[in-house]
N, C-alpha and C positions, 0 to 999 in steps of 0.2 A: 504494500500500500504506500504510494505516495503521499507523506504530510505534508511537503512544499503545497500539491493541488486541494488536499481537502482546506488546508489553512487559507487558500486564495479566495477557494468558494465557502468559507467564513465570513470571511474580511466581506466579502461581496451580497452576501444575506444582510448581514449585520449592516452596511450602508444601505441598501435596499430599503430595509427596515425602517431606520432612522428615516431615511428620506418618506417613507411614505406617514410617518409619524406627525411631523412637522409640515407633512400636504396637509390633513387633515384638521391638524390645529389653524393654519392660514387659513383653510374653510371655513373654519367655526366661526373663525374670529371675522371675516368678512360679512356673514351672515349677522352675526351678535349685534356687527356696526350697522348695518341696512337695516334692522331692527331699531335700533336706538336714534337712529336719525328721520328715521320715517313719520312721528308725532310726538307736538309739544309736551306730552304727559309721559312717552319713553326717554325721551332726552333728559327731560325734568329729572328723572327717577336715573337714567344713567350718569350724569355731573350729581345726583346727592344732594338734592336740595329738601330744603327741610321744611320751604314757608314760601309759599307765592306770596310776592309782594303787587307785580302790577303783570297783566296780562292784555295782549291786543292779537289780530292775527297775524301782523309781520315777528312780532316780538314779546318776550315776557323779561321780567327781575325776579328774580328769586334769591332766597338767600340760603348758606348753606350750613351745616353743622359749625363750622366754626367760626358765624358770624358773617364772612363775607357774604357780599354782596356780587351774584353775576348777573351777566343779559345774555340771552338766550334768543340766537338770531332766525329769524325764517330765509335761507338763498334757494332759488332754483326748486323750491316744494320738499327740503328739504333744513332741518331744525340745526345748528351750532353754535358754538360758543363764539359768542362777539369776539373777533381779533382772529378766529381760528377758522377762518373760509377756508376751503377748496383753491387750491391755484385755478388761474383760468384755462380750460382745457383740461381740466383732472375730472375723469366721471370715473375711477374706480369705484367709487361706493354710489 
């Protein structure tokens, strides 16, 4: 028996593996975000906010556990954090 070959087709499972571990997580977590951006009350509940303070439908303030204060922007039919848009020309999410 060759151990050089069976240690290659190790080495070769085992990144396989890995790799398809870390597909799956990047799935998740693509979907978790299309989730949390899709409405003002999943976003709300994704940033941890504890208190609506003002709400409209481009925009709300809320405040959060530890006092601050954020804005919660509506771009493109889609809910984020004031200051933290999309570049232009980014539709991954």
């Amino acid at each position: 028996m060759n151990f050089r070959k069976l240690y290659n087709r190790k080495v070769v499972w085992f990144l396989i593996i890995i790799f398809l571990i870390l597909l799956a997580f990047c799935i998740y977590w693509i979907g978790y975000l299309q989730i949390a951006h899709s409405t003002f009350e999943n976003y709300y509940n994704f940033r941890g906010c504890v208190q609506l303070i003002e709400k409209t439908d481009t925009y709300g303030i809320c405040k959060l556990s530890s006092g601050q204060t954020i804005k919660l922007v509506k771009f493109k039919n889609k809910w984020y954090l004031d200051g933290d848009l999309p570049y232009p020309g980014f539709n991954f999410l």
